[in-house]
Phi, psi and omega in degrees: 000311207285062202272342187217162185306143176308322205268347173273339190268349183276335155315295164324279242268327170312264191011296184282329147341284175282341185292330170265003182261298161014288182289342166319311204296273212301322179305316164324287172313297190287022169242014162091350198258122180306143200203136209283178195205157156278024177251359191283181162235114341311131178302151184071358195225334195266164170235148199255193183288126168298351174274001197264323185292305171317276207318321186266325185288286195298348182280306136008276132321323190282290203253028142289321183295335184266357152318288181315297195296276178342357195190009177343132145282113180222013180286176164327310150291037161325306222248327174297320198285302179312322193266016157279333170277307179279004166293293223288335152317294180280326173295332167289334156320308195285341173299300189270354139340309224247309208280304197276344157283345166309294175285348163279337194258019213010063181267000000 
């Protein structure tokens, strides 16, 4: 299975990674809504500024996208290789699912 180096398949899954943490951050901002960063006080629990949000959402997208174009899947294993980018997608989901529901209901 393994045709190309390990460090190419923990890019991908980083990838997916940054791509689904992104998207919280920048929708939150570009609706205007203050939203929690790892720049608030406490980082993660405090909420920064929607420009703040952008800025950390679009950084965020950028260099999943730029993981992702730079490290694609196109080996022998695509498909093993795509679902490493939606593992990597989905566990930050479920991560920041679980951390911001917690800290919206004020546990």
């Amino acid at each position: 299975m393994l045709s190309l180096p390990w460090y190419i398949y923990l890019l991908q899954f980083v990838s997916g990674l940054l791509l689904a943490n992104g998207v919280p951050h920048f929708v939150q901002g570009i609706c205007g809504h203050p939203f929690q960063s790892p720049f608030a006080s406490p980082p993660g629990v405090g909420e920064s500024s929607p420009v703040v949000n952008v800025l950390w959402g679009f950084l965020n997208l950028a260099a999943g996208f730029a993981l992702l174009f730079a490290f694609a899947p196109k080996g022998s294993d695509v498909i093993a290789e795509w679902s490493l980018v939606a593992l990597g997608a989905l566990v930050v989901a479920v991560a920041l699912a679980r951390h911001f529901g917690r800290v919206r209901s004020g546990r």
